[in-house]
Steps between C-alpha positions, in 0.01 A plus 500: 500500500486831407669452161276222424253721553595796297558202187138391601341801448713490123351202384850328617506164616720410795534227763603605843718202706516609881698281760277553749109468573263763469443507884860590533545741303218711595552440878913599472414864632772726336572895487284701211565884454409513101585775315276727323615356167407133641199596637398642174595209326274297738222712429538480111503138521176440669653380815464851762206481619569295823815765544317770404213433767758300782821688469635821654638780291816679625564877386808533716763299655694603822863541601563487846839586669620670804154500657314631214289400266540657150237463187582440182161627325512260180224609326567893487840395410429288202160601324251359716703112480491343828535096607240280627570268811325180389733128605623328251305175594175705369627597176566102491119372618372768248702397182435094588140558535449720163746236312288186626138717447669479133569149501822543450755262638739537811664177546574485918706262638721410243913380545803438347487794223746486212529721204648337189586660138468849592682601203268340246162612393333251668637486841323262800453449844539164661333480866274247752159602567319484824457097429826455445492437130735677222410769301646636216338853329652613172437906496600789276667706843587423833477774760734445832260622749645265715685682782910544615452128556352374242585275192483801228858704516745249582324328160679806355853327401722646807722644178255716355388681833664758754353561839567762702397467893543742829434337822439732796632375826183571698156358429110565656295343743156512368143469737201511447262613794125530565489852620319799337692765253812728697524664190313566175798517303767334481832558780861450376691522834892611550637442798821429654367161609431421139234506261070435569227548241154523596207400246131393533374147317109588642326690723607235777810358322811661517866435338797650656869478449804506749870474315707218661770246430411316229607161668239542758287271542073598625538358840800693580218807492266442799224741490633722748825577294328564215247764690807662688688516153278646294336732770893651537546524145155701453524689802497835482321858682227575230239302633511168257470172691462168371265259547561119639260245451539127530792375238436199288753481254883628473751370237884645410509614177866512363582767235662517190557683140501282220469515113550229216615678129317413265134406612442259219699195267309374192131445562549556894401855644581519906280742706460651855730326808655198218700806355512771753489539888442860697510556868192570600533842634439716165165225483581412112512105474122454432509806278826407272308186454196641364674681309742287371194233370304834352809544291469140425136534423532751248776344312309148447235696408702650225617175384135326509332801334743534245820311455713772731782381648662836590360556839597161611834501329532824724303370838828505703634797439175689532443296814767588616559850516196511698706214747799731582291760561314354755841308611665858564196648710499195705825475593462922546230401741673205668845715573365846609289313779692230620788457746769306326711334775800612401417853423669752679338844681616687196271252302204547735523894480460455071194319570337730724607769241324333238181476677505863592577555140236300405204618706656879492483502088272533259697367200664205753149393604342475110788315473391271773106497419568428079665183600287361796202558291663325135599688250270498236488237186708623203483379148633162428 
């Protein structure tokens, strides 16, 4: 949505094919901390002012370990950059709404995607509509914005492609609860007991986090465990408490690294979650998306405007320095406050070193703050 947007605003046709209807996808409520360089991007393409006037701007994020809660002051660390808590699913209603205002066209409900003749210059996608009927659109570029399990990579001959995966053997229980703010910024939480995150989604809606197995299932979480769990893993003698409220969703989220080399064959360009999964704990899925379709933006532009193919000849491996990157701080995240169940007490003393490290230095804290808040845009 967003890079049909961004075309949009070019004078660049595109046609956007979603699986699912419009009521889904704006009702799937999903995480949203947006970087400053996403939020900007936002605002420069006419589609902030909902997140400008509904969201909640973050200058710090907190550590919290043996009891204590230690802040990481983003914006004194970085410029004045900072991150903007606003879900996912709003982002979504905002860039739907300004793409049909346009009269552009979102196809919803459509099945049975196929891409054929990617290597040509006129390559096609084959799917069913909403009635059921076939479709076939010839188009100068196909974008994969189609998710880890969608139909984009694996049309990527299996020869031409390397993938590269981590899977962590722990996952999170996620809730959401009506219940006002414990904190205005956001908590990451070690404990011996594992891992909790605490966030806000509203002034009555809020998201937290408690690491578990990732072969749990929701119901093997009755409300009381989760309250006893994550009050233990946030206790502490400074005063914080947390704040329970009635709990109305929970999910396990499993968690895995995973990149695909390159991020484009012939006339196919793949962007966000179709080439590369985080862990949520460094926050950058959203944000490698956005900036994976600006990339992708700015090199059809060059191409329309002009003839250009150098930017997209080099989308991937502009793309994707920005990937590892982000790959490396979220698996920096993941490991320093996690338990790993085979770790050892010598393991757990490193990561309590870190933190100290972390929250006791200057230079290890900038460190910290540069990458939470997205390192700025470079030259293509």
């Amino acid at each position: 949505m967003l890079l049909a947007h961004l075309l949009q605003l070019r004078g660049i046709e595109s046609v956007v094919l979603e699986t699912r209807s419009r009521e889904e996808i704006e009702a799937t409520i999903r995480a949203g901390v947006l970087e400053q360089g996403t939020v900007d991007l936002l605002n420069e393409a006419g589609v902030g002012e909902r997140m400008r006037r509904e969201g909640m701007p973050h200058e710090g994020v907190i550590l919290r370990f043996g009891g204590q809660s230690h802040r990481i002051h983003l914006s004194e660390l970085t410029g004045g950059r900072s991150i903007m808590v606003y879900a996912q699913h709003e982002v979504i209603r905002d860039l739907v709404k300004a793409r049909l205002d346009r009269g552009a066209p979102i196809l919803f409900g459509v099945k049975d995607v196929s891409l054929l003749d990617l290597d040509t210059r006129l390559p096609k996608i084959r799917f069913h509509d909403a009635e059921g009927a076939t479709r076939e659109l010839a188009c100068d570029y196909v974008a994969g914005c189609d998710g880890f399990h969608g139909v984009s990579r694996p049309s990527i001959p299996s020869r031409l492609r390397q993938e590269f995966t981590r899977i962590y053997p722990f996952g999170w229980l996620g809730i959401l609860v009506e219940a006002p703010p414990a904190t205005e910024e956001l908590i990451y939480a070690y404990h011996e007991r594992g891992f909790a995150l605490v966030s806000t989604r509203s002034p009555q809606i809020q998201r937290l986090y408690a690491q578990c197995n990732p072969q749990d299932q929701p119901g093997a979480w009755p409300d009381a465990r989760v309250w006893e769990e994550l009050h233990a893993r946030l206790a502490g003698n400074d005063g914080f408490e947390l704040t329970e409220g009635r709990i109305f969703q929970k999910g396990v989220i499993a968690m895995r690294s995973f990149v695909v080399e390159p991020m484009q064959h012939g006339r196919l360009f793949l962007a966000g979650d179709a080439a590369h999964i985080v862990p949520p704990t460094g926050a950058k899925g959203l944000n490698l998306a956005a900036a994976d379709v600006r990339t992708l933006a700015q090199a059809l532009e060059a191409f329309y405007a002009g003839g250009r193919t150098g930017l997209l000849e080099r989308y991937s491996e502009t793309a994707l320095r920005r990937v590892w990157r982000a790959e490396h701080f979220s698996w920096w995240m993941t490991s320093m406050l996690h338990r790993f169940h085979d770790e050892s007490p010598f393991h757990h003393r490193l990561q309590l070193s870190q933190l100290q490290y972390v929250t006791g230095s200057r230079a290890a804290a900038t460190m910290l703050a540069e990458n939470y808040v997205g390192l700025p845009f470079g030259d293509n």
